[in-house]
N, C-alpha and C positions, 0 to 999 in steps of 0.2 A: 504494500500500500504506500501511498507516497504522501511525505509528510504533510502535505497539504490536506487533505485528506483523511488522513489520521486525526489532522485537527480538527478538521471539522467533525469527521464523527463524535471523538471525545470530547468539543463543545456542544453538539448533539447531548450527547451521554451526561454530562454536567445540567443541560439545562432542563431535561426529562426528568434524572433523578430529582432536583431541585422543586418544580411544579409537583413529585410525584408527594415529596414531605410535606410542602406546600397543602397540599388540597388533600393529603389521604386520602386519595381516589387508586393509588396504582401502584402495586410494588413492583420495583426495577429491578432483575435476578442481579442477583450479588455480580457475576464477572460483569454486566455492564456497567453498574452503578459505582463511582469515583469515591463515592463515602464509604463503601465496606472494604474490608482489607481483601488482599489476592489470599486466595489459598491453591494450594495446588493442583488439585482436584476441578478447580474453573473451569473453564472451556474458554480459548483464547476470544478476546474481541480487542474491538480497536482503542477501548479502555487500558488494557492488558501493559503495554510498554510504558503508560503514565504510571500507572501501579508500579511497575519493578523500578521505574527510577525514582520512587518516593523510600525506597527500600536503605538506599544509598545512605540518608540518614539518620536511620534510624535503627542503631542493633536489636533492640527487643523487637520491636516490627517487623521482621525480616527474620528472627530465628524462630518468630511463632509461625512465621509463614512456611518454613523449612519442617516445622514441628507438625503440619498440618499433614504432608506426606504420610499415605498408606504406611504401618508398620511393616518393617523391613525392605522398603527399599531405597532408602537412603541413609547410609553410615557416614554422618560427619564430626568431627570436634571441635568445636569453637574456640578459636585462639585470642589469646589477648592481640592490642596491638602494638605492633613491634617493628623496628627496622633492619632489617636483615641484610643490607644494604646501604653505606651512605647516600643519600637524597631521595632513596623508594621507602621510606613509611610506609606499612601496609597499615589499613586501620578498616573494621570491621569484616573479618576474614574466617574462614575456617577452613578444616582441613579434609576433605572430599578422600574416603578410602572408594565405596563402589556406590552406584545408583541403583537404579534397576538395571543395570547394568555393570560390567564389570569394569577396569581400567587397567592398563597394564601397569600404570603406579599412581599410587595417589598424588595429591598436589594441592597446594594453597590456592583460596580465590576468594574473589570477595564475596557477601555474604550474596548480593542480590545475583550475581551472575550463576551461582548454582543454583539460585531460585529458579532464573530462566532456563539454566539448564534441565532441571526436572519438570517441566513445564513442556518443552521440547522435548525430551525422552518420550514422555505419555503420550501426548496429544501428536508432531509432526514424526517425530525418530519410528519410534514402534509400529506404530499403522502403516508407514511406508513400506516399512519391511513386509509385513504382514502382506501388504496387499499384492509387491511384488515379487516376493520369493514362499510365501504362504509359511513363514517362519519369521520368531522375532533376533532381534540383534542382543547375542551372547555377550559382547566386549566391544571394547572401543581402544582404537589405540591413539591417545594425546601427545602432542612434541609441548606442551608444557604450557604452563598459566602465566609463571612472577618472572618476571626478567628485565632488571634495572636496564632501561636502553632508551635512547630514542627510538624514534619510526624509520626503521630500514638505517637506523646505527649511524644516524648523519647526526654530523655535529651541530648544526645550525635547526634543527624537525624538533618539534613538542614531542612528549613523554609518549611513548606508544600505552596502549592500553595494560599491554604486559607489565609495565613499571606499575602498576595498582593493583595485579592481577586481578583484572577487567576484562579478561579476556581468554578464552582456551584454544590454544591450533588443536586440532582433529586432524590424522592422515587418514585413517584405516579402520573398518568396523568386521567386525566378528559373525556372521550372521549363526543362528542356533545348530544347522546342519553343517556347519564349519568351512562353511563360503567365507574366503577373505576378499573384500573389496575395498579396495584403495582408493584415493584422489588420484596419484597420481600415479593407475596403468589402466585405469577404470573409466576416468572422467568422459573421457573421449569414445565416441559407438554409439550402436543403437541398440545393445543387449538389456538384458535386465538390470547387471552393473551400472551401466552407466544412465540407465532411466530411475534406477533406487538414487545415486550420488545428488542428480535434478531435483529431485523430490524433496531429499536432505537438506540439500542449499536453499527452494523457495520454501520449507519451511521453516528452517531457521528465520528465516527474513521476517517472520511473522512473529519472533520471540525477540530476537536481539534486535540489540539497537545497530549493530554494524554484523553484516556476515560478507564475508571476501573470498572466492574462490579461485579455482584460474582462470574463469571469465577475467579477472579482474586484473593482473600483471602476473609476471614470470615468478613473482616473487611466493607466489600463494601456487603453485603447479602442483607442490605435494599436500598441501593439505586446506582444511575451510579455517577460518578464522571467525572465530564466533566473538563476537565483545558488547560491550556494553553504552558507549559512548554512541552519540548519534541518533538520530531516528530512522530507523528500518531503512539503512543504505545498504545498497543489498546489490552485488555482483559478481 
């Protein structure tokens, strides 16, 4: 959806709920409505991305929303905040072991970006799978979250997302019957591989705030770039 757009719907969505407290004539389901918190279980709409960036501030708000997750499929520990790094401060983070899905190692991230991640597992990841290999996705394999750097390691570029871990690369997904599909030996064709990876990138779009693939430059060939920053820039 493009940000235009977005806004309009979730000034839609703001002035619906509003009229709705207004006149107690109409209750607005919880994922459209800007006054109830996200849980994970919602069903996206174009509320959904104002919701995860209100997360940002707020640690209790954001590990009730992670607490909201079905029992057992999300194993995380919530860390203080800390700099592990001179000039990367991570602050409001935790520590992701598996989802419903596996990982090939855990990692640091901020609190709201693995909100959006288990949002994306459920609702875009799983079903894709599902509906293209009639199996779901076992594991995921990630090239990493926190990484003190600029954008593409230029000296003169803002903080990449990584420096906040804001952000997760993904190459490779696991699927249950032990299909390994990559970004980058995959991306490209018209097989089921490379119609599942499609699926993955325009649904992420619909969760993060930025998803970057190799549509996007040379730099992203092996894997998608999921982050936080942005409104649904999606290529």
């Amino acid at each position: 959806m493009k940000p235009s757009l977005a806004f309009l719907a979730l000034s839609f969505a703001v002035i619906a709920a509003g009229i709705a407290l207004d006149k107690d004539v109409w209750t607005v389901p919880r994922a459209w409505n800007p006054f109830q918190p996200l849980h994970i279980e919602d069903p996206l709409t174009p509320v959904t991305q104002w919701k995860l960036r209100q997360l940002k501030g707020s640690r209790e708000a954001c590990r009730n929303v992670l607490d909201s997750a079905p029992a057992g499929t999300l194993n995380y520990t919530p860390l203080e905040d800390y700099t592990p790094v001179a000039g990367c401060p991570l602050k409001n983070v935790v520590r992701v072991r598996h989802a419903g899905v596996d990982f090939n190692t855990s990692f640091v991230a901020s609190c709201p970006l693995v909100v959006a991640w288990a949002l994306f597992e459920r609702q875009r990841l799983q079903p894709a799978a599902r509906e293209v290999f009639g199996e779901s996705v076992a594991s995921v394999r990630h090239l990493g979250s926190f990484a003190c750097r600029n954008i593409y390691h230029r000296d003169n570029a803002r903080r990449s997302d990584h420096a906040t871990a804001e952000a997760l690369d993904v190459a490779a997904f696991r699927i249950a019957d032990g299909r390994r599909v990559s970004v980058l030996d995959d991306w490209e064709g018209d097989d089921d591989a490379a119609n599942f990876l499609h699926r993955v990138r325009d649904g992420a779009c619909d969760v993060f705030g930025t998803t970057l693939g190799p549509d996007y430059n040379a730099a992203h060939a092996n894997h998608f770039h999921f982050g936080m920053r942005g409104i649904s820039l999606c290529h």
